[in-house]
N, CA, C and O atoms as a GROMACS GRO file, in nm:
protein
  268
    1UNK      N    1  19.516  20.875  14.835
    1UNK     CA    2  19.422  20.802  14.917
    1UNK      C    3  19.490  20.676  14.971
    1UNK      O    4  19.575  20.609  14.913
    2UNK      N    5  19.437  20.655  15.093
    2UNK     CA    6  19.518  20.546  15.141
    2UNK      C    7  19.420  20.382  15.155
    2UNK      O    8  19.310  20.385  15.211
    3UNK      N    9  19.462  20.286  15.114
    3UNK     CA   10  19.380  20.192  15.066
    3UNK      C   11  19.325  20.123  15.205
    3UNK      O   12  19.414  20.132  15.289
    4UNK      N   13  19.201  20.052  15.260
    4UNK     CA   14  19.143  20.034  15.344
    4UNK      C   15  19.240  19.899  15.420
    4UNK      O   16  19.247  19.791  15.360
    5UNK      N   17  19.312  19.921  15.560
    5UNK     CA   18  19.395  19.781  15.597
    5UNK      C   19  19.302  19.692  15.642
    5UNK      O   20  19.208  19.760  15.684
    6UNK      N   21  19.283  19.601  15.652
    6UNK     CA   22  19.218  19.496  15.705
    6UNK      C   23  19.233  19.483  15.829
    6UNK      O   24  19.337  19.458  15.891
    7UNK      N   25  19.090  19.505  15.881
    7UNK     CA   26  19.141  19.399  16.023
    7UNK      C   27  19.154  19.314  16.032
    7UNK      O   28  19.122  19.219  15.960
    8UNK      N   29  19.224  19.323  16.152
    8UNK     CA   30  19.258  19.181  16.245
    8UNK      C   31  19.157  19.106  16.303
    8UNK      O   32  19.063  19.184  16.322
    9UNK      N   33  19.140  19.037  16.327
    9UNK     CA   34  18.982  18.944  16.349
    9UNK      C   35  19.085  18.851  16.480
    9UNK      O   36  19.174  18.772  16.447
   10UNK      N   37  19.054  18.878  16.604
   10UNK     CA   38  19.082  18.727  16.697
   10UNK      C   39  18.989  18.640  16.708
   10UNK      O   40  18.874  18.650  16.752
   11UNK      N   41  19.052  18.539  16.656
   11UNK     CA   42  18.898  18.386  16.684
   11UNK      C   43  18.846  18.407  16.877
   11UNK      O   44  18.902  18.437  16.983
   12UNK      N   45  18.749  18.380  16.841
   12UNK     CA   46  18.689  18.358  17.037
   12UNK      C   47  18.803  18.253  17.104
   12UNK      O   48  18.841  18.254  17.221
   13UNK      N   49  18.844  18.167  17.004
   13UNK     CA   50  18.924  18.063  17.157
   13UNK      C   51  19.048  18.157  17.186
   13UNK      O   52  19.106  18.136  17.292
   14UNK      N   53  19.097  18.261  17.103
   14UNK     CA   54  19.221  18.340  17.176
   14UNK      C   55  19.176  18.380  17.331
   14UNK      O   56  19.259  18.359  17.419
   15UNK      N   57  19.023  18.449  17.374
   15UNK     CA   58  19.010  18.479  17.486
   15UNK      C   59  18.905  18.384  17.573
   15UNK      O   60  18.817  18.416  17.652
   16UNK      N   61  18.950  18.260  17.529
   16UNK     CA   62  18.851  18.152  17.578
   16UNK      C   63  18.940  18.147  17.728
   16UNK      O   64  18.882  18.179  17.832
   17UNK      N   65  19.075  18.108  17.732
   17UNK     CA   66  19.104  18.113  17.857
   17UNK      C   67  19.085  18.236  17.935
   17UNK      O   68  19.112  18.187  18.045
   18UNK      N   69  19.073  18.294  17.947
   18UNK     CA   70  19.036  18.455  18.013
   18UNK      C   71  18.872  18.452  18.059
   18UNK      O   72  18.820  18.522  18.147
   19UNK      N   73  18.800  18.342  17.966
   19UNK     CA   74  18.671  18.366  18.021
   19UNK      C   75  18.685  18.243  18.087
   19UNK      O   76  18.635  18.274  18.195
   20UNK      N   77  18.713  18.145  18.097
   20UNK     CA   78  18.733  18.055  18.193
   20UNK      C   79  18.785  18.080  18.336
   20UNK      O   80  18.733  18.048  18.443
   21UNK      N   81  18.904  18.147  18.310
   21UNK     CA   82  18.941  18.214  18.434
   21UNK      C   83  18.880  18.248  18.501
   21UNK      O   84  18.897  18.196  18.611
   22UNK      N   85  18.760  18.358  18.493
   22UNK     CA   86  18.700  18.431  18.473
   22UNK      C   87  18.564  18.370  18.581
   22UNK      O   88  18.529  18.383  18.699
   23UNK      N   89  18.525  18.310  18.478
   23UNK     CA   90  18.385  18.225  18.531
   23UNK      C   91  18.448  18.105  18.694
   23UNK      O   92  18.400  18.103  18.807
   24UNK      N   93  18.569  18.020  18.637
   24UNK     CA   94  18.595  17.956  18.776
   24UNK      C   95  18.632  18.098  18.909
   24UNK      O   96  18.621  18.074  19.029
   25UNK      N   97  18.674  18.240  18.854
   25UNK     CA   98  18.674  18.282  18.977
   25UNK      C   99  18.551  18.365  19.048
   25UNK      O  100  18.552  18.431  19.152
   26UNK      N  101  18.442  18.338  18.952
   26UNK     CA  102  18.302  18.382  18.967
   26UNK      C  103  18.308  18.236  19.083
   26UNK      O  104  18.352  18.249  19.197
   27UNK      N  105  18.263  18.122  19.038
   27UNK     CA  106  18.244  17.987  19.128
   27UNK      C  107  18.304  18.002  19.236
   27UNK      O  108  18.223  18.007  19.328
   28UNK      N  109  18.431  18.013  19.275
   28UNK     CA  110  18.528  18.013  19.383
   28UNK      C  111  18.462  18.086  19.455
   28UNK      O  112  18.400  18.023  19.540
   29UNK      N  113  18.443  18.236  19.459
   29UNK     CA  114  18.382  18.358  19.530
   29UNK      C  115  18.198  18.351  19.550
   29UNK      O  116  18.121  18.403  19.631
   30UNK      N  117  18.187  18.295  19.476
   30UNK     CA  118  17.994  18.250  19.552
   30UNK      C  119  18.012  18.094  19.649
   30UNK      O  120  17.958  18.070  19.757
   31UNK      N  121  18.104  18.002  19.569
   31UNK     CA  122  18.075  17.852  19.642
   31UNK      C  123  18.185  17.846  19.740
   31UNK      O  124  18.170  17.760  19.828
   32UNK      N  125  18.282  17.909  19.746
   32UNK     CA  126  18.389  17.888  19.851
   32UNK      C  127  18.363  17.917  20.018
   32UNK      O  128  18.278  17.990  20.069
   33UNK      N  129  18.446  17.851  20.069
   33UNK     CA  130  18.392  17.904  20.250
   33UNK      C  131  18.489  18.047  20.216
   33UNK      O  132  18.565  18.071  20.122
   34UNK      N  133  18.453  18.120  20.321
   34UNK     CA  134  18.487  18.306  20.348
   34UNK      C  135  18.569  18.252  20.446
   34UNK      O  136  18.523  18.174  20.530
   35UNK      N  137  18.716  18.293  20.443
   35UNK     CA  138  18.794  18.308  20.549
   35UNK      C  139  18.778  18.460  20.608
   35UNK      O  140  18.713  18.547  20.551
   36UNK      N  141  18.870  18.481  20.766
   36UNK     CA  142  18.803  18.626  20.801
   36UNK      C  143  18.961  18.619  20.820
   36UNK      O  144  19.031  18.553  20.896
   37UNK      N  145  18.994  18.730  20.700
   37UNK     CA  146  19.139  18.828  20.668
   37UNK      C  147  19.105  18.960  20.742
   37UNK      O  148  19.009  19.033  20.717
   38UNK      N  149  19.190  18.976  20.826
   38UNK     CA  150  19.238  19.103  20.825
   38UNK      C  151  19.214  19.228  20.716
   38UNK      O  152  19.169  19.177  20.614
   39UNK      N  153  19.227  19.367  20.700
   39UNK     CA  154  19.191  19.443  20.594
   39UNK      C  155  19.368  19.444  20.549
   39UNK      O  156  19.408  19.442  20.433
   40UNK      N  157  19.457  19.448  20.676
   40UNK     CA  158  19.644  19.461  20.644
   40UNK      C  159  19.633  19.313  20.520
   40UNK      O  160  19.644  19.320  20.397
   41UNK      N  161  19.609  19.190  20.603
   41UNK     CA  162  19.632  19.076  20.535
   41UNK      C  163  19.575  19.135  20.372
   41UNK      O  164  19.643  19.120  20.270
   42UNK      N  165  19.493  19.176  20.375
   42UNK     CA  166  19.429  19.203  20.250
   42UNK      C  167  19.509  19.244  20.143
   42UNK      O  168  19.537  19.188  20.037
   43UNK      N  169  19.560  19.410  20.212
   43UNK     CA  170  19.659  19.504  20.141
   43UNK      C  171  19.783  19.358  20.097
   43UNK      O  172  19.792  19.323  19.980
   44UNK      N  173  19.853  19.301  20.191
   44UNK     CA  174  19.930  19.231  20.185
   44UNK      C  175  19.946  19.105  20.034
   44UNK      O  176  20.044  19.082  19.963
   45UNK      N  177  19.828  19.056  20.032
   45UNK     CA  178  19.791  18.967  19.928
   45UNK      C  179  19.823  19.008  19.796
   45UNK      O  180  19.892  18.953  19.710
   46UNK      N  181  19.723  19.178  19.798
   46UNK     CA  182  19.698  19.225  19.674
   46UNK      C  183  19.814  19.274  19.616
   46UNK      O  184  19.833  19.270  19.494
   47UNK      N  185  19.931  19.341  19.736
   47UNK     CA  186  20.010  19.393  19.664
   47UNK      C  187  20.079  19.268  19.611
   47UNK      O  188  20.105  19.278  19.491
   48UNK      N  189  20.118  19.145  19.669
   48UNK     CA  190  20.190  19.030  19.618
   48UNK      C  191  20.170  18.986  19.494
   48UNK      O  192  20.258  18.952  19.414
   49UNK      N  193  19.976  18.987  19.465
   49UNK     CA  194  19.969  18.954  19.353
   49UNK      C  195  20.005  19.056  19.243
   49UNK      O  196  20.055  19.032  19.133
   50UNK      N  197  19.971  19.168  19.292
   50UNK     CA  198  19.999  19.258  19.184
   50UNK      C  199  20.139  19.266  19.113
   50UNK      O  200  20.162  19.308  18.999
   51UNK      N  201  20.236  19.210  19.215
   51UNK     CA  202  20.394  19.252  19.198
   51UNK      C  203  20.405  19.170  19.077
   51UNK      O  204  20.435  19.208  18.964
   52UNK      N  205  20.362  18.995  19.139
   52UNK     CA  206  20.342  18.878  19.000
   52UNK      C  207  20.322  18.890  18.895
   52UNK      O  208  20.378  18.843  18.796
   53UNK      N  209  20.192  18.995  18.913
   53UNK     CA  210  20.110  19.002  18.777
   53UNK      C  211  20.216  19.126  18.660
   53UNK      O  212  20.222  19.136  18.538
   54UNK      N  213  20.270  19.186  18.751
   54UNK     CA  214  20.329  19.265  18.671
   54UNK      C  215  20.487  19.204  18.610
   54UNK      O  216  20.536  19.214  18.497
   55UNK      N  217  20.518  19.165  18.683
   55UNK     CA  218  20.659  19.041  18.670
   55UNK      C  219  20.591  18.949  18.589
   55UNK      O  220  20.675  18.859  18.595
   56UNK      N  221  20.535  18.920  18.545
   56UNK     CA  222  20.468  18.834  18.436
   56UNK      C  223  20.489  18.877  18.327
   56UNK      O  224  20.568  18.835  18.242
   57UNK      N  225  20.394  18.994  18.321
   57UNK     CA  226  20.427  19.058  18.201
   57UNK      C  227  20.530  19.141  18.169
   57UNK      O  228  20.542  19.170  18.050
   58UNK      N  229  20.623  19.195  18.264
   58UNK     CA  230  20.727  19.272  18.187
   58UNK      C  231  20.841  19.138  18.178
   58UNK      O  232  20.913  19.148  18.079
   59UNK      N  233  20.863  19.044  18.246
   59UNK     CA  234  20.910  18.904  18.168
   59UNK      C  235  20.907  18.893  18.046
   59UNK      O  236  20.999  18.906  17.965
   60UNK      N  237  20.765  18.860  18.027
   60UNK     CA  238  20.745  18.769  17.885
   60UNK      C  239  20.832  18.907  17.778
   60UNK      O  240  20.931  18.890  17.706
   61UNK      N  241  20.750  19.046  17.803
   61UNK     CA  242  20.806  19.129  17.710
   61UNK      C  243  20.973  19.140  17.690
   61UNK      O  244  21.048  19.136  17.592
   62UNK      N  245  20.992  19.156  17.836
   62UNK     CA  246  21.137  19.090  17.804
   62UNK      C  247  21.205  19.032  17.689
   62UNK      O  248  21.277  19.076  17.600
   63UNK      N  249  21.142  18.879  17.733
   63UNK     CA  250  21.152  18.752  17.694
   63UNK      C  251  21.108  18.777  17.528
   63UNK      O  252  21.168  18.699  17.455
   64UNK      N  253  21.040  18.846  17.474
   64UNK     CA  254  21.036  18.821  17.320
   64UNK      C  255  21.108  18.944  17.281
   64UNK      O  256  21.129  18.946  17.160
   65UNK      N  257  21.150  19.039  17.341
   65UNK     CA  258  21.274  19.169  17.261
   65UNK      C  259  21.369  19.068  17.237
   65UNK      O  260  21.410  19.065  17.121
   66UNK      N  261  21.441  18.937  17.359
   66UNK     CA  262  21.559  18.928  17.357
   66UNK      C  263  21.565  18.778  17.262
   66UNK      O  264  21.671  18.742  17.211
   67UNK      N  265  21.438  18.700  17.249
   67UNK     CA  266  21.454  18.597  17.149
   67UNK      C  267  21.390  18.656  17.043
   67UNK      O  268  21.382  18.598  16.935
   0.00000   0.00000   0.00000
């Protein structure tokens, strides 16, 4: 028999920034003025951010194999 592992428990402030994020980009998108983008400009943005977002994280992973 294999003995019961414990979970892992994350405190709420681990994803406190994520809901902050979160909520200011709720605010931004109801209280902000609407610029009028293009649907290209659009594609354009998203893929940029996406490239970031992913260069972010295969960085950091990077970044902790090699330290």
């Amino acid at each position: 028999m294999e003995a019961d592992t414990p979970q892992i428990r994350k405190p709420f402030f681990t994803f406190l920034p994520v809901v902050l994020v979160f909520i200011w980009l709720v605010v931004i998108a109801f209280f902000g003025r609407s610029f009028p983008l293009n649907p290209v400009d659009v594609l354009v943005l998203s893929a940029v951010y996406l490239l970031f977002a992913c260069t972010s994280v295969w960085g950091i992973g990077w970044l902790t194999t090699v330290h």
